[in-house]
PDB file of N, CA, C and O in Angstrom:
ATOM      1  N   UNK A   1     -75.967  21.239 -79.444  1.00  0.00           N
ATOM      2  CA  UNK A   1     -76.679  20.106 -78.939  1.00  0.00           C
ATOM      3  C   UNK A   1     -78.161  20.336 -79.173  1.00  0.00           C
ATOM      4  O   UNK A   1     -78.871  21.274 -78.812  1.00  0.00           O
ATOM      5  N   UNK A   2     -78.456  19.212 -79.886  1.00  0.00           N
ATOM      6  CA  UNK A   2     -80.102  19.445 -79.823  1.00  0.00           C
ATOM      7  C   UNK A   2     -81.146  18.764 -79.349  1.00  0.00           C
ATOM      8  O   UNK A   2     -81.755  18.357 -80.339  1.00  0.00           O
ATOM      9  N   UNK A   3     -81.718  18.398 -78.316  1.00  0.00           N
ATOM     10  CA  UNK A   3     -82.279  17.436 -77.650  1.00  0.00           C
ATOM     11  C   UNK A   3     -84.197  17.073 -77.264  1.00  0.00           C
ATOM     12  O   UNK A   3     -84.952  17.820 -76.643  1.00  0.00           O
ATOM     13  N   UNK A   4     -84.416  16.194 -77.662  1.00  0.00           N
ATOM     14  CA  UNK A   4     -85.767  15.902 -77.958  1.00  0.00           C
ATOM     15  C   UNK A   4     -86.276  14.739 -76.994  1.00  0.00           C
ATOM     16  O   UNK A   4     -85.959  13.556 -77.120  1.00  0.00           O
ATOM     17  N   UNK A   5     -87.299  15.376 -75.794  1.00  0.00           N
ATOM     18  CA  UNK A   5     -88.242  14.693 -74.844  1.00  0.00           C
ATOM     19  C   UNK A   5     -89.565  14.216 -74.759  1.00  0.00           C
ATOM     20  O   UNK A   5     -90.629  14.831 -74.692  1.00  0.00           O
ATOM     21  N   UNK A   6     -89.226  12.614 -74.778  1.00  0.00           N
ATOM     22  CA  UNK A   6     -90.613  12.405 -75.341  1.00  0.00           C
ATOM     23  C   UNK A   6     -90.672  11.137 -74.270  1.00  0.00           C
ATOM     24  O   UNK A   6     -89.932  10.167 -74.442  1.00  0.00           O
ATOM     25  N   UNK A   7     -91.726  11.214 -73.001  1.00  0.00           N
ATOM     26  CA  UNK A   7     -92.154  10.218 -72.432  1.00  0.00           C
ATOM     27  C   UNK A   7     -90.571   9.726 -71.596  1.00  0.00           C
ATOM     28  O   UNK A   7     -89.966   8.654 -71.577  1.00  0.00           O
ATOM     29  N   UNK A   8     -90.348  10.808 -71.088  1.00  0.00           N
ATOM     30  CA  UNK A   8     -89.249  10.569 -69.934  1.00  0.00           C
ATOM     31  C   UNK A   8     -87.472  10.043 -71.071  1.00  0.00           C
ATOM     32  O   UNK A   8     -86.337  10.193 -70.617  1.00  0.00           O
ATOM     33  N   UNK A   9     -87.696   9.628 -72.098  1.00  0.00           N
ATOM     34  CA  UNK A   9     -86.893   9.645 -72.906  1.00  0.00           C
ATOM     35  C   UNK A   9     -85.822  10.730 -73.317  1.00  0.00           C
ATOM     36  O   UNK A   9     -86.446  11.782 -73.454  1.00  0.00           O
ATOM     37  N   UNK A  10     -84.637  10.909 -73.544  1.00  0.00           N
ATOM     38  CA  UNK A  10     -83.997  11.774 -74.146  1.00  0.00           C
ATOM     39  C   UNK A  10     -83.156  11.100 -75.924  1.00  0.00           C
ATOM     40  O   UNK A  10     -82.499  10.124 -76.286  1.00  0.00           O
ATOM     41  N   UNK A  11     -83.594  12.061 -76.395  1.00  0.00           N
ATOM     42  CA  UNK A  11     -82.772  11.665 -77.907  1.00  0.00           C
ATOM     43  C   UNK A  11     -82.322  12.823 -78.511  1.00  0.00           C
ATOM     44  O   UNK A  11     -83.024  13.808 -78.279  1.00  0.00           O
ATOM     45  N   UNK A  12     -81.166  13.030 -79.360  1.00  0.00           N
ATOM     46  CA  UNK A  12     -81.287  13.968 -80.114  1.00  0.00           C
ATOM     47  C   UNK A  12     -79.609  13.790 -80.715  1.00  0.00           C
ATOM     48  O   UNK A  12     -79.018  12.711 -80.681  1.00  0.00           O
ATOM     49  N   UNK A  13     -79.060  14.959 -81.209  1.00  0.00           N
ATOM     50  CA  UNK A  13     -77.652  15.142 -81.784  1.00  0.00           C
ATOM     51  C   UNK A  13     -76.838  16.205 -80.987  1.00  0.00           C
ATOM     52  O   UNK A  13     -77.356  16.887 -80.103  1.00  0.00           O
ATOM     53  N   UNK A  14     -75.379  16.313 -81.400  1.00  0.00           N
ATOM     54  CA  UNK A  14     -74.797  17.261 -80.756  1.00  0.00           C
ATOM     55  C   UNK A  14     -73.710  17.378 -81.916  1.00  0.00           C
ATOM     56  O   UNK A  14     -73.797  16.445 -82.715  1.00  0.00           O
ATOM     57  N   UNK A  15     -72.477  18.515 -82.264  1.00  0.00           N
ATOM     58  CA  UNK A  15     -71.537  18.583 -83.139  1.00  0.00           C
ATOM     59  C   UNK A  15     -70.868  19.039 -82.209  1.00  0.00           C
ATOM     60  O   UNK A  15     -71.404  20.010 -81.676  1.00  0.00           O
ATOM     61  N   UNK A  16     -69.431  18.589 -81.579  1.00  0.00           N
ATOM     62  CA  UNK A  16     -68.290  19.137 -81.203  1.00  0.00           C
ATOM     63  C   UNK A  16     -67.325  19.765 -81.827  1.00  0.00           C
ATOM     64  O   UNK A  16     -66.648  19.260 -82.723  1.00  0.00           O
ATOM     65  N   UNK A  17     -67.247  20.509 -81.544  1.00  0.00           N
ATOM     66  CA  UNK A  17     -65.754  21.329 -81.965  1.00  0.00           C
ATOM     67  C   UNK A  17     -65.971  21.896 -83.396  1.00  0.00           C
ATOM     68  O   UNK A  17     -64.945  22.346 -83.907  1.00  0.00           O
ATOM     69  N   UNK A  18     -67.230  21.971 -84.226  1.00  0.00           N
ATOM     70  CA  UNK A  18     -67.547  22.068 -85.099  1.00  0.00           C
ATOM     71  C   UNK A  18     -67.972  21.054 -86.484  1.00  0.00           C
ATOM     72  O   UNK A  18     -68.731  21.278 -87.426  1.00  0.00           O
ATOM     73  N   UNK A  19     -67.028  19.723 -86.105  1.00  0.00           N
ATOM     74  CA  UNK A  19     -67.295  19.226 -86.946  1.00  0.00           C
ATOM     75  C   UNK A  19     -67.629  17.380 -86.439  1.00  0.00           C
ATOM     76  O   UNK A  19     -68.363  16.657 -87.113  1.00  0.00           O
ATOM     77  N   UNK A  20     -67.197  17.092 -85.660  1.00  0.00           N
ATOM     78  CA  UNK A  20     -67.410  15.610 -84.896  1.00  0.00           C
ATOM     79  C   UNK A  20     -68.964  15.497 -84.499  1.00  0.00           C
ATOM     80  O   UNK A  20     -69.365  16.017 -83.458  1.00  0.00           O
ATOM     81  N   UNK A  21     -69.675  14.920 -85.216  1.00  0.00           N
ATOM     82  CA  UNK A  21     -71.096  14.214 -84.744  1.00  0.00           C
ATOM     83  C   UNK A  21     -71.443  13.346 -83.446  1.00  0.00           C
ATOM     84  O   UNK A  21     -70.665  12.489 -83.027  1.00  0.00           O
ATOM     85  N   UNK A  22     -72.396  13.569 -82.977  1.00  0.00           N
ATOM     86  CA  UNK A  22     -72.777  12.747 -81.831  1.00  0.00           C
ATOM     87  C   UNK A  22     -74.406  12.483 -82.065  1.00  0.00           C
ATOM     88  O   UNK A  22     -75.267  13.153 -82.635  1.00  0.00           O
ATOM     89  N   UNK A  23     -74.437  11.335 -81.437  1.00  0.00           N
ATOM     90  CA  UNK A  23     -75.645  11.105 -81.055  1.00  0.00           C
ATOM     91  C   UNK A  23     -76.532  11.360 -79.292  1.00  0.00           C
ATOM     92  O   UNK A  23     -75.982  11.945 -78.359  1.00  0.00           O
ATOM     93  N   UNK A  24     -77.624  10.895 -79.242  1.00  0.00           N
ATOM     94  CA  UNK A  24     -78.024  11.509 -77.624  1.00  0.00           C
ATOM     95  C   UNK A  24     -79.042  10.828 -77.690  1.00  0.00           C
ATOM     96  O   UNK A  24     -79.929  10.938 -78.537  1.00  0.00           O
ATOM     97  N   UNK A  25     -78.970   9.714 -76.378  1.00  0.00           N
ATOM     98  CA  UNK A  25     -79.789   8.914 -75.929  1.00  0.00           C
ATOM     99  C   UNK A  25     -79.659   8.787 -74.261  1.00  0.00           C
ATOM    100  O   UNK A  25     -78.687   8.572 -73.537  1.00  0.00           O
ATOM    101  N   UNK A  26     -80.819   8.975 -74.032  1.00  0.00           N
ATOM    102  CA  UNK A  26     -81.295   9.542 -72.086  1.00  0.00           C
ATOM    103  C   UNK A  26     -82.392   9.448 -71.627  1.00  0.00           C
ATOM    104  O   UNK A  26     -83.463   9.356 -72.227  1.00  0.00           O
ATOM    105  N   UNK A  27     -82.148   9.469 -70.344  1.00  0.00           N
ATOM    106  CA  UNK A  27     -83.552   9.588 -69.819  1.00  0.00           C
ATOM    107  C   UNK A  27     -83.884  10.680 -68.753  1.00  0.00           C
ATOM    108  O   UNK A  27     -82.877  11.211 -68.286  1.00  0.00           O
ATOM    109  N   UNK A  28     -85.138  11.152 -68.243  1.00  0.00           N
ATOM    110  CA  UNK A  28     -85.449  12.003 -67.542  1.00  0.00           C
ATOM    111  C   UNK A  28     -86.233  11.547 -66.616  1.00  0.00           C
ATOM    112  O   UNK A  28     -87.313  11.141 -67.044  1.00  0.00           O
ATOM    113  N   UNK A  29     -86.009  11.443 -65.091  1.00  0.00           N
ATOM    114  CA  UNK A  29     -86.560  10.843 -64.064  1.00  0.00           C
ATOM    115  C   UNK A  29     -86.934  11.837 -62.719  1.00  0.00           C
ATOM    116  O   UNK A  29     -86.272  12.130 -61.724  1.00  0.00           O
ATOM    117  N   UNK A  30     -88.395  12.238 -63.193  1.00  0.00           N
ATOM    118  CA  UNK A  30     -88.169  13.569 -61.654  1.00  0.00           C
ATOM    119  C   UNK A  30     -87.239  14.677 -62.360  1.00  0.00           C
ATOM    120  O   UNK A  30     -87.258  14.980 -63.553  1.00  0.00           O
ATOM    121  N   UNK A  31     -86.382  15.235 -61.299  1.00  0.00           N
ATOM    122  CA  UNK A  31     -85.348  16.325 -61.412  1.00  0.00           C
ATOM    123  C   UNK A  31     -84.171  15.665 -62.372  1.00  0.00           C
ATOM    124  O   UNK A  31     -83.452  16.266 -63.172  1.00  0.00           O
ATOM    125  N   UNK A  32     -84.181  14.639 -62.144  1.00  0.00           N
ATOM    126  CA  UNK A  32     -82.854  13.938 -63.141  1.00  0.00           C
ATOM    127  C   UNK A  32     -82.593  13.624 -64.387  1.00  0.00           C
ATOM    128  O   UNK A  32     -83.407  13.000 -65.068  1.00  0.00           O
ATOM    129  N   UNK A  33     -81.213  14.089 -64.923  1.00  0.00           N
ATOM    130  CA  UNK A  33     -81.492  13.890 -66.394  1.00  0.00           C
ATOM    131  C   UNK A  33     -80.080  13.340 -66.233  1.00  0.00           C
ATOM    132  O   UNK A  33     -79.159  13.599 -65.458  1.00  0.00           O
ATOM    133  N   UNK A  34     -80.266  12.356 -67.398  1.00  0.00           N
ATOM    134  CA  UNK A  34     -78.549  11.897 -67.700  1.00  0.00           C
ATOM    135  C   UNK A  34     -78.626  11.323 -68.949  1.00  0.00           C
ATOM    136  O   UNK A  34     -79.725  10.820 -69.181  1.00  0.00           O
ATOM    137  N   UNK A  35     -77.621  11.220 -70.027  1.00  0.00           N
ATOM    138  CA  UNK A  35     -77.838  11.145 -71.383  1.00  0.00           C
ATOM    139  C   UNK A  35     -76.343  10.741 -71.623  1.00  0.00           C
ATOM    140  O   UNK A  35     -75.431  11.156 -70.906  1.00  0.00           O
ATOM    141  N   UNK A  36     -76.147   9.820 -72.787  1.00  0.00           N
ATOM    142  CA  UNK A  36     -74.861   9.463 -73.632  1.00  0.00           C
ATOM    143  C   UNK A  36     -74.512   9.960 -74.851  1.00  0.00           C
ATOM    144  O   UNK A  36     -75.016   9.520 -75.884  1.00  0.00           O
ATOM    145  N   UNK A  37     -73.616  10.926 -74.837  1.00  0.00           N
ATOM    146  CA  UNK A  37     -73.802  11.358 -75.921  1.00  0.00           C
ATOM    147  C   UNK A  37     -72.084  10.226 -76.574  1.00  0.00           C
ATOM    148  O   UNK A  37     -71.012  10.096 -75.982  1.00  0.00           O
ATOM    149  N   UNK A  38     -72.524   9.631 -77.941  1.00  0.00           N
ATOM    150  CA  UNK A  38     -72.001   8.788 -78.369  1.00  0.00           C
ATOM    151  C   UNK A  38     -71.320   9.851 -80.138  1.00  0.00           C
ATOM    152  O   UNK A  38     -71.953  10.389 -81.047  1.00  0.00           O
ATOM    153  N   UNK A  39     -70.331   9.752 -79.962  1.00  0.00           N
ATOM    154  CA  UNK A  39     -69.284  10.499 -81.426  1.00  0.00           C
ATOM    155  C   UNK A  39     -68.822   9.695 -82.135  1.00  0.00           C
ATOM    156  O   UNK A  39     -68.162   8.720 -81.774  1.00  0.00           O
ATOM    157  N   UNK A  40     -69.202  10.098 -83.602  1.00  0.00           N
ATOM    158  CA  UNK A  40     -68.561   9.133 -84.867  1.00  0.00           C
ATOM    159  C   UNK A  40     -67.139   8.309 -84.336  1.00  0.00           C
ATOM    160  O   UNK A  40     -67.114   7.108 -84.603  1.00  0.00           O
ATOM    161  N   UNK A  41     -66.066   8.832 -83.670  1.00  0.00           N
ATOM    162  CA  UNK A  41     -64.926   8.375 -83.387  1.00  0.00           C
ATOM    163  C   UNK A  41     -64.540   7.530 -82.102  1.00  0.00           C
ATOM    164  O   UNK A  41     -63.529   7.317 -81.433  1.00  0.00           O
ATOM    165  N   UNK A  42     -65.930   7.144 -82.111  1.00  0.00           N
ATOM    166  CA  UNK A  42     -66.091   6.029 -80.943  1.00  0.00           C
ATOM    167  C   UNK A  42     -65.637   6.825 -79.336  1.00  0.00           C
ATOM    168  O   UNK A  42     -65.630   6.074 -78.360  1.00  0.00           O
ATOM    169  N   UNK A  43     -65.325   8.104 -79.148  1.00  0.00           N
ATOM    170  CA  UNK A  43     -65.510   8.832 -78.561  1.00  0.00           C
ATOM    171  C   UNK A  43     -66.956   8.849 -77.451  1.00  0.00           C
ATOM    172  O   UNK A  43     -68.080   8.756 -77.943  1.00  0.00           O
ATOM    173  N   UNK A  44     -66.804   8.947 -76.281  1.00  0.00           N
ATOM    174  CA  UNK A  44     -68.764   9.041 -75.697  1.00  0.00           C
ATOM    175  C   UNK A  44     -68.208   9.632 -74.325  1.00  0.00           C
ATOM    176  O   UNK A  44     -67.127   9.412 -73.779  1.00  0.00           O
ATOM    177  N   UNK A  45     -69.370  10.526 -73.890  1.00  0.00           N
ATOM    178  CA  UNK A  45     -69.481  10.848 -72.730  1.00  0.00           C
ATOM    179  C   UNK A  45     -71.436  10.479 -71.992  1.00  0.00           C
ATOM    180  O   UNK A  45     -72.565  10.363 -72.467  1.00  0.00           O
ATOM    181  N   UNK A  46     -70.586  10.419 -70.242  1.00  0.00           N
ATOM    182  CA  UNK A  46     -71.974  10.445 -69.795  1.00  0.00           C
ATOM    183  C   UNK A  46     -72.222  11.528 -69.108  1.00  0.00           C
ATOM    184  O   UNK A  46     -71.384  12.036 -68.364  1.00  0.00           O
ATOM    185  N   UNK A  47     -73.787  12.145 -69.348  1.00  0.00           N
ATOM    186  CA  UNK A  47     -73.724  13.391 -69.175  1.00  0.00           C
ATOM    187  C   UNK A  47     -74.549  13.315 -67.983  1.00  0.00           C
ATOM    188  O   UNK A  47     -75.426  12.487 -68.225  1.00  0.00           O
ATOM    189  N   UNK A  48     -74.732  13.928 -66.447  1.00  0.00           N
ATOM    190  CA  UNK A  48     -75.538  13.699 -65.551  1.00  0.00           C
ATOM    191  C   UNK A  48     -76.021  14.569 -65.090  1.00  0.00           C
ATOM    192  O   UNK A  48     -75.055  15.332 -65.129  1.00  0.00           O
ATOM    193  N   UNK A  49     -77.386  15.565 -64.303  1.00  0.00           N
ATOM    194  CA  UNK A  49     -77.593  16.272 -63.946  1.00  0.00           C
ATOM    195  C   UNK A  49     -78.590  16.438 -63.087  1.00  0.00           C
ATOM    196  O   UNK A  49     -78.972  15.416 -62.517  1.00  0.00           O
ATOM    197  N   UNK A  50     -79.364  17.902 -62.716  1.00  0.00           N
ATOM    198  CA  UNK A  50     -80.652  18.123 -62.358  1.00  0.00           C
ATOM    199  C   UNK A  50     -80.963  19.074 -63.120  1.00  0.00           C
ATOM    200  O   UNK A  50     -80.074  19.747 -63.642  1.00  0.00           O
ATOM    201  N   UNK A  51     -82.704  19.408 -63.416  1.00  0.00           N
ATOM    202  CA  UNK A  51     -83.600  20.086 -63.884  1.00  0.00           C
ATOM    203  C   UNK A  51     -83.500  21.217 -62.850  1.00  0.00           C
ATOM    204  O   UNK A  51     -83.605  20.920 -61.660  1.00  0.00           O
ATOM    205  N   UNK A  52     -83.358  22.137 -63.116  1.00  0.00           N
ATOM    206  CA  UNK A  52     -84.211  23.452 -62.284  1.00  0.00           C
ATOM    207  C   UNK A  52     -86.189  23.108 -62.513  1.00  0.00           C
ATOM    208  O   UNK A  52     -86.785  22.656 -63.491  1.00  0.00           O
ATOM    209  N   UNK A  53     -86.772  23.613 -61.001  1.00  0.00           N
ATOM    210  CA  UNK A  53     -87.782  23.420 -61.172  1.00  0.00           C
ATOM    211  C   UNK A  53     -88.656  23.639 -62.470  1.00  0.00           C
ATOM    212  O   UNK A  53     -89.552  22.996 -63.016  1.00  0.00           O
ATOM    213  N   UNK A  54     -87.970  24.894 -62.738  1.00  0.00           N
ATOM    214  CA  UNK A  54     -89.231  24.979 -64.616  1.00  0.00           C
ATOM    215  C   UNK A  54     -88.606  24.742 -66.046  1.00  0.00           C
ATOM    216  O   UNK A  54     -88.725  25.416 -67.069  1.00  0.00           O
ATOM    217  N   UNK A  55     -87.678  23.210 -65.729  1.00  0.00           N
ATOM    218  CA  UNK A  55     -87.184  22.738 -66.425  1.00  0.00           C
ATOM    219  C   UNK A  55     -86.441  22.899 -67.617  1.00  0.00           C
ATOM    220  O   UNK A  55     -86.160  22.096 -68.506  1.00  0.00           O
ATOM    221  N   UNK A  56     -86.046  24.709 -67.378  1.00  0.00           N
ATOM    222  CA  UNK A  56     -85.100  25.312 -68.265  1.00  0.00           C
ATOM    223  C   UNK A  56     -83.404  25.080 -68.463  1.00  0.00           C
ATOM    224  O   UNK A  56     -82.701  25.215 -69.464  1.00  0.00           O
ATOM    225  N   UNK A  57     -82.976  24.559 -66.674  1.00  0.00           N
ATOM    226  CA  UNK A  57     -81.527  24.332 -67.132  1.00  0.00           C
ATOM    227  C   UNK A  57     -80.808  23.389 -66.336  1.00  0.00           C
ATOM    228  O   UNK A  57     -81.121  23.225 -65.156  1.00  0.00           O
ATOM    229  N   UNK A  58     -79.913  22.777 -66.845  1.00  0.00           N
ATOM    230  CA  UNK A  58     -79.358  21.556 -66.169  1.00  0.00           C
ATOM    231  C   UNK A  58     -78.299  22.125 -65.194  1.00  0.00           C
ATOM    232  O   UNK A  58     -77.401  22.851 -65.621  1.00  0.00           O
ATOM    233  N   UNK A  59     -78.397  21.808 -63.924  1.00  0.00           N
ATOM    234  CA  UNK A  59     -77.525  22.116 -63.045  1.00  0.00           C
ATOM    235  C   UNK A  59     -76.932  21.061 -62.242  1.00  0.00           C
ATOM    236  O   UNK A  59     -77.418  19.950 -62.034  1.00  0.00           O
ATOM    237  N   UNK A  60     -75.535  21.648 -61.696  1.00  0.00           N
ATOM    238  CA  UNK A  60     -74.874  20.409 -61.045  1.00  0.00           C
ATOM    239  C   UNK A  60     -74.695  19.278 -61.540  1.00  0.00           C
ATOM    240  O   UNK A  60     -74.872  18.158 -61.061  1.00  0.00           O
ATOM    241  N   UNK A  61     -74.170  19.767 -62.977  1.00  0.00           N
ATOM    242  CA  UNK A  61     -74.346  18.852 -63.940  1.00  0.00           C
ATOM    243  C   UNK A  61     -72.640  17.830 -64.075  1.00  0.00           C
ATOM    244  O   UNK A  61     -71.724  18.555 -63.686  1.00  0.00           O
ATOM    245  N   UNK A  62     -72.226  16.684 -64.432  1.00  0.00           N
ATOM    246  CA  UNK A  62     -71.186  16.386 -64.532  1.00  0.00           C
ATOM    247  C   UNK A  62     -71.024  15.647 -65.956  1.00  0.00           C
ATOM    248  O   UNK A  62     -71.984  15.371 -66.675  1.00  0.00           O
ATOM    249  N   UNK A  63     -69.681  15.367 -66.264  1.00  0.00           N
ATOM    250  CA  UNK A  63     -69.661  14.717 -67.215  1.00  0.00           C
ATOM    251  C   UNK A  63     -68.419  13.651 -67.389  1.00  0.00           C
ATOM    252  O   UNK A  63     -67.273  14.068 -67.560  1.00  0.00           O
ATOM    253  N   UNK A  64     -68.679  12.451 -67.343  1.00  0.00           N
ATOM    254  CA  UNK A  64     -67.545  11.264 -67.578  1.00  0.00           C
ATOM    255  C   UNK A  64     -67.173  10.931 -68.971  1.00  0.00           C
ATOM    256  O   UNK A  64     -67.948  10.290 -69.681  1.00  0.00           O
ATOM    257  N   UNK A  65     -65.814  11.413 -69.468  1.00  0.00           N
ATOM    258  CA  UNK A  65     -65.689  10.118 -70.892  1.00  0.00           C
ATOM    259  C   UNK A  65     -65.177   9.211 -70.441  1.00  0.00           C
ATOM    260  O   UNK A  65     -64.642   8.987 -69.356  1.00  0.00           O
ATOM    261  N   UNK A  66     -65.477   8.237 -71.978  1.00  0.00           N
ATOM    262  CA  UNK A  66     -64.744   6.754 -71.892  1.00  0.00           C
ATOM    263  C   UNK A  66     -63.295   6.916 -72.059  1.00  0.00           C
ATOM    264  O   UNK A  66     -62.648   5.871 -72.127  1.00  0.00           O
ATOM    265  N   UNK A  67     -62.592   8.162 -72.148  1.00  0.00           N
ATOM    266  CA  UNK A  67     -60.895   8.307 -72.244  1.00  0.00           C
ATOM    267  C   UNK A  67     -60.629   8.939 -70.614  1.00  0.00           C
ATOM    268  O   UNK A  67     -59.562   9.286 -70.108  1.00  0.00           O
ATOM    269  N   UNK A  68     -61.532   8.939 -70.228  1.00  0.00           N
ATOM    270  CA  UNK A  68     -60.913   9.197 -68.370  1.00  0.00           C
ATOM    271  C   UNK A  68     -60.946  10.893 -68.466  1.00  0.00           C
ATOM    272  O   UNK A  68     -60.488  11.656 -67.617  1.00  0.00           O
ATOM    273  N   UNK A  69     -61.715  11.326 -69.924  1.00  0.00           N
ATOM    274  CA  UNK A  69     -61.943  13.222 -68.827  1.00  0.00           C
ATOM    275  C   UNK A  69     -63.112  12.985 -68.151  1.00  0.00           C
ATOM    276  O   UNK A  69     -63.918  12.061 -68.267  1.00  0.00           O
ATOM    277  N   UNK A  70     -63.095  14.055 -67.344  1.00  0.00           N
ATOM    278  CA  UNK A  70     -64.320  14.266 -66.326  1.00  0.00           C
ATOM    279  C   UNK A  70     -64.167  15.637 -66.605  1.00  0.00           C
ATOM    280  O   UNK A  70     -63.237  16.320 -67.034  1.00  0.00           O
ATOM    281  N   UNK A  71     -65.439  15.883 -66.214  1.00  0.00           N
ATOM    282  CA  UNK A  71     -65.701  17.504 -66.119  1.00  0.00           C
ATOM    283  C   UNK A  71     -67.255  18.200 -65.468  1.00  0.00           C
ATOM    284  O   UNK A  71     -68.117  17.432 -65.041  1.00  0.00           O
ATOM    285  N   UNK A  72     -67.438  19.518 -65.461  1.00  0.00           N
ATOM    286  CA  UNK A  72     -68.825  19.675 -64.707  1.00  0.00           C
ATOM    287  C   UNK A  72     -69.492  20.717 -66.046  1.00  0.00           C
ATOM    288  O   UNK A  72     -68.782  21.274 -66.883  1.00  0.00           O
ATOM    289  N   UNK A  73     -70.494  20.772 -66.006  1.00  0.00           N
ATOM    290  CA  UNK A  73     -71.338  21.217 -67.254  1.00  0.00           C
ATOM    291  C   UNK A  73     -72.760  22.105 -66.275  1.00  0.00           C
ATOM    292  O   UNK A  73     -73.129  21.947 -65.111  1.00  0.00           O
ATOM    293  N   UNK A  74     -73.268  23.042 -67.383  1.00  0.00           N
ATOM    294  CA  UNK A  74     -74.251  23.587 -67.020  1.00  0.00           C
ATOM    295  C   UNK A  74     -74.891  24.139 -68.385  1.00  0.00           C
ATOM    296  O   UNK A  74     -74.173  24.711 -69.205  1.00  0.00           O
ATOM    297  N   UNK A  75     -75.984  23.988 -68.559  1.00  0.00           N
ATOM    298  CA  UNK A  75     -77.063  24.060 -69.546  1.00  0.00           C
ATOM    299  C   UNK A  75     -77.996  24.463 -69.235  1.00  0.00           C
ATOM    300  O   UNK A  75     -78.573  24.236 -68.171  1.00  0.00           O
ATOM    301  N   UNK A  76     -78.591  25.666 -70.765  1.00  0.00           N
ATOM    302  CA  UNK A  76     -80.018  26.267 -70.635  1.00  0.00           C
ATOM    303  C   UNK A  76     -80.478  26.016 -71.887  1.00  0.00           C
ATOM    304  O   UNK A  76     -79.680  25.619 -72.736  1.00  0.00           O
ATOM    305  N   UNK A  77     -82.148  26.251 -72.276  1.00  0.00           N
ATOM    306  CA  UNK A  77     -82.680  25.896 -72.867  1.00  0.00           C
ATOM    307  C   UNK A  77     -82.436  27.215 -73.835  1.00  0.00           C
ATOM    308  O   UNK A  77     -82.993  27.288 -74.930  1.00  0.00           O
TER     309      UNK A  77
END
């Protein structure tokens, strides 16, 4: 996943499983971040979280697809 912040905005790409493309469009509000990451195969999840104060890693993070998984996520920079 590679993700690019510009003016509370989130954008960037991600590759699953090695080879499935995504895109990444989000925003960042305060502590909050949440982003869509959208896959060539019409595939998408929504990704939701918080910032640790020095904005290195996403915690308490969750994640909804449009096929009904859910799951919880955690990310560092």
């Amino acid at each position: 996943m590679n993700l690019q912040h510009n003016s509370g905005r989130i954008t960037g790409d991600a590759i699953w499983n090695g080879y499935l493309k995504g895109t990444i469009d989000g925003k960042v509000s305060g502590s909050a971040i949440e982003f869509t990451i959208s896959y060539s195969n019409g595939d998408n999840g929504f990704y939701k979280g918080s910032l640790t104060q020095n904005g290195t890693k996403i915690i308490n993070g969750t994640v909804k697809g449009n096929n009904g998984v859910t799951a919880t996520l955690k990310a560092s920079k």
